[in-house]
TILUMVEX-22580 format. One record per residue: residue in three letters; z, y, x of N, C-alpha, C in turn. Coordinates in steps of 0.1 Angstrom, whole numbers, plus 5000, padded with zeros to 4 digits. Each point is the difference from the previous one (the first is absolute). Example, Ala and Ser with C-alpha at 12.3 -4.5 7.8 and 13.67 -1.06 7.14 Angstrom:
# TILUMVEX-22580
ala507849435132500050124991500050125009ser499350114996500050115009500850114992
***
This chain:
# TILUMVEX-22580
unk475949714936501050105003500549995015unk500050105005500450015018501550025003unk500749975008501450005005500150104995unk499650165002500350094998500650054980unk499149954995499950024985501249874993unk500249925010501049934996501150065001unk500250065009501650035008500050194985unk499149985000500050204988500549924989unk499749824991500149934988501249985004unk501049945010501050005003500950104996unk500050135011500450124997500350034982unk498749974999499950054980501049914995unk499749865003501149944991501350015000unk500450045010501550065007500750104991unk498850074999499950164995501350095007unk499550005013500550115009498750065008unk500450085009499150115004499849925013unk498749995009499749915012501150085013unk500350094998501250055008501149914999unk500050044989502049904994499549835003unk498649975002500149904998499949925014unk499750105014500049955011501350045006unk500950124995501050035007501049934992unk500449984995501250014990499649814998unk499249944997500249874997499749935007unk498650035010499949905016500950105010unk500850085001500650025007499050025012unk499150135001498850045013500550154998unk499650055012500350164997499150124996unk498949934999499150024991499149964991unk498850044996499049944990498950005012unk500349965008498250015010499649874999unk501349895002499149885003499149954986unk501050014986499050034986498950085000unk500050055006498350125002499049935003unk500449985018499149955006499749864993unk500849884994499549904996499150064982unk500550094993498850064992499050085003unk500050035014498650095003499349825009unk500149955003499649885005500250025017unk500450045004500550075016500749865004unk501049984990500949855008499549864988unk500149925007500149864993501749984991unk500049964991500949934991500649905011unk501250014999500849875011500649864989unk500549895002500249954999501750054995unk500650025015501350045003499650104985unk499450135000499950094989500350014987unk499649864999499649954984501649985000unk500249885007501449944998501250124998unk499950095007501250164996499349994992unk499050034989499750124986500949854994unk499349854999500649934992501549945000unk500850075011501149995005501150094990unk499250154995500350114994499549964984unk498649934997499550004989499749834996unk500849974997500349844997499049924994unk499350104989499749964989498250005004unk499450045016499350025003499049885006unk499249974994499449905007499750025013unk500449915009499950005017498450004999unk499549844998498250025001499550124996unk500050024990499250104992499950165008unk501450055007500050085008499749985016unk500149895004499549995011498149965002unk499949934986498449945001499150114991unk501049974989499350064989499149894988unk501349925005499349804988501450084993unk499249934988501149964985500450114995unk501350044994500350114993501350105006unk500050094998501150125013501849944990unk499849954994501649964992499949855003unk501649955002500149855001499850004983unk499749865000500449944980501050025001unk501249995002501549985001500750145003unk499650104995500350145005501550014991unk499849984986501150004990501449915010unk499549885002501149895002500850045014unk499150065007500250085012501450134995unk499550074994500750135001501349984989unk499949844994501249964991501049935012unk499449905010501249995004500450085012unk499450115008500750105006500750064991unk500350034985501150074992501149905000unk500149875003500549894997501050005016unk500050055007500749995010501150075005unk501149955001500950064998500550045013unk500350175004500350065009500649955012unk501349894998500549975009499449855005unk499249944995499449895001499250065007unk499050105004498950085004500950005015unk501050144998500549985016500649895009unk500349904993500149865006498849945007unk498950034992498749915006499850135010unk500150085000499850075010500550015014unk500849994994501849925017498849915004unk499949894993500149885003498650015007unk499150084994498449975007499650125008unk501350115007499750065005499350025014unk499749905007498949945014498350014991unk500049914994499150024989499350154995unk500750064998499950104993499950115009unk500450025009499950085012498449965004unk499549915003498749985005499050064990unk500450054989499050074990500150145003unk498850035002499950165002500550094993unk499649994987500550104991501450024992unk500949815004501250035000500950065009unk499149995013500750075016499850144997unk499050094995499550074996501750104990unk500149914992500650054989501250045006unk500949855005501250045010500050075010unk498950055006500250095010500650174995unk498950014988500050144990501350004995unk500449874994501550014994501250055014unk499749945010501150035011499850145002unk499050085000499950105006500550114991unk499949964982500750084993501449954999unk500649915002501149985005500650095011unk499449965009500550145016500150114995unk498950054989499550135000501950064990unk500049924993501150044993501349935003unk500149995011501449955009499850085013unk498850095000499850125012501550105000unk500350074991501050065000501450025006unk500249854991501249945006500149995013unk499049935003499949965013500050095011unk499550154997500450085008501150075001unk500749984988501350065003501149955004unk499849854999500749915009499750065015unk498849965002499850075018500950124999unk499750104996500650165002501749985003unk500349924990501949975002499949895012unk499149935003500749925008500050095016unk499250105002500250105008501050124997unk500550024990501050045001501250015007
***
């Protein structure tokens, strides 16, 4: 099985659409770079693998980067029990705390960037009517 047909078994197991699944969960502004790595145009990246497994936990790193062993960790259950196991405010604490860390990941920089911008987008308003009164 080739990078390409891996990254489609991915997609499937997701069960989202290769759109929703380059825009919306690697955070890309399109599906080209998934194309071109399923039409064979680009090589599979290293960096690449690490975003889908970044997004899809439960995803064997080898297996999608090489294509050894099986596309699910063994521990897929034990995985997705204790991310339910975590409790909200414990989550934004490690986040404080490992935010240098966390910043150096793409698809967390990724995320915060999109979150600020819908932030701005809906503090646009205000903000202009502040300007308007302050030339008043």
């Amino acid at each position: 099985m080739d990078a390409g047909q891996r990254i489609l078994k991915v997609i499937d197991h997701l069960k989202v659409s290769k759109n929703k699944f380059s825009t919306k969960l690697l955070g890309l502004s399109a599906s080209t770079k998934i194309d071109h790595i399923i039409k064979g145009r680009n090589d599979l990246t290293s960096e690449f693998c690490n975003e889908i497994c970044s997004v899809a936990p439960e995803i064997n790193y080898t297996w999608l980067f090489k294509g050894e062993g099986e596309m699910l960790k063994e521990n897929v259950e034990d995985n997705k029990k204790s991310y339910e196991d975590i409790d909200i405010d414990d989550l934004a604490l490690m986040v404080v705390e490992y935010e240098d860390e966390l910043m150096k990941n793409s698809l967390f920089r990724k995320m915060i960037e999109r979150h600020s911008l819908i932030m701005l987008n809906d503090k646009m308003p205000e903000l202009i009517d502040r300007i308007y009164k302050m030339k008043s």
